[in-house]
N, C-alpha and C positions, 0 to 999 in steps of 0.2 A: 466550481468545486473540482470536476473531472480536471481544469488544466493545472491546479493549485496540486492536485495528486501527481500529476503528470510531472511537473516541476519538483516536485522534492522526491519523485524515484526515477528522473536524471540526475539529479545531483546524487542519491543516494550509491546510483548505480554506476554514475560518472561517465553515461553512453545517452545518445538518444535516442537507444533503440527502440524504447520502450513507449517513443509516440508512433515510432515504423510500425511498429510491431504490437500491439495492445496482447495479446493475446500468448509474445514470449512470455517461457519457464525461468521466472528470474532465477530458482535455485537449481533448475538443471543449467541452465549459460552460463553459471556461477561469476553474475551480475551481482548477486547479495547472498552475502550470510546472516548468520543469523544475530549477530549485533546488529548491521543493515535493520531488519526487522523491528525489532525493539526498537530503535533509535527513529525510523517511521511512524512506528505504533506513539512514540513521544511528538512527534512533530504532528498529527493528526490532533490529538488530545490539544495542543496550544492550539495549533491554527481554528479548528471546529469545534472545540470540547467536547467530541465524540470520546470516552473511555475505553479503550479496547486494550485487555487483557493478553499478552501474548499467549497463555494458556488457553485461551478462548478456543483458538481459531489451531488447524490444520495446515500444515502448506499448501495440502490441495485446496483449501479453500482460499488462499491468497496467493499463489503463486506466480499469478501475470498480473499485469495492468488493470485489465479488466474486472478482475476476480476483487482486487484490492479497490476498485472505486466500488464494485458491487456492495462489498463490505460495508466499504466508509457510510454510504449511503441506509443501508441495510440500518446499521448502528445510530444513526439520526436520527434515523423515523422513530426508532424503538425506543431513543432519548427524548425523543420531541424537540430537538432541536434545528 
């Protein structure tokens, strides 16, 4: 799942800094806006059926790699999927 996350926010981002790097500020490198967002938050929901609200969530809560698998993952358990 981590590398399926990793793979659609390089493409998203269109860098692959974001395996270098787990931990970059995708919206301070301004890597992704906020369609970027949404548009991951869609790609999650098909690939995992995780539902995640863009309203949910804070940027500081998904703002790196890390923060965004924590999430995905976070959303699973609490969907039982």
């Amino acid at each position: 799942m981590e590398e399926k996350i990793l793979d659609m926010l390089a493409d998203l981002c269109g860098d692959e800094i974001v395996r270098e790097n787990p931990d970059i500020d995708l919206m301070e490198e301004e890597l992704m806006d906020s369609l970027d967002w949404t548009e991951l938050l869609v790609w999650v929901e098909e690939e995992f059926g995780a539902i995640m609200s863009p309203s949910e969530y804070t940027r500081e809560e998904m703002n790196t790699p890390n923060k965004v698998i924590a999430q995905v993952k976070k959303r699973l358990e609490e969907q039982n999927l």
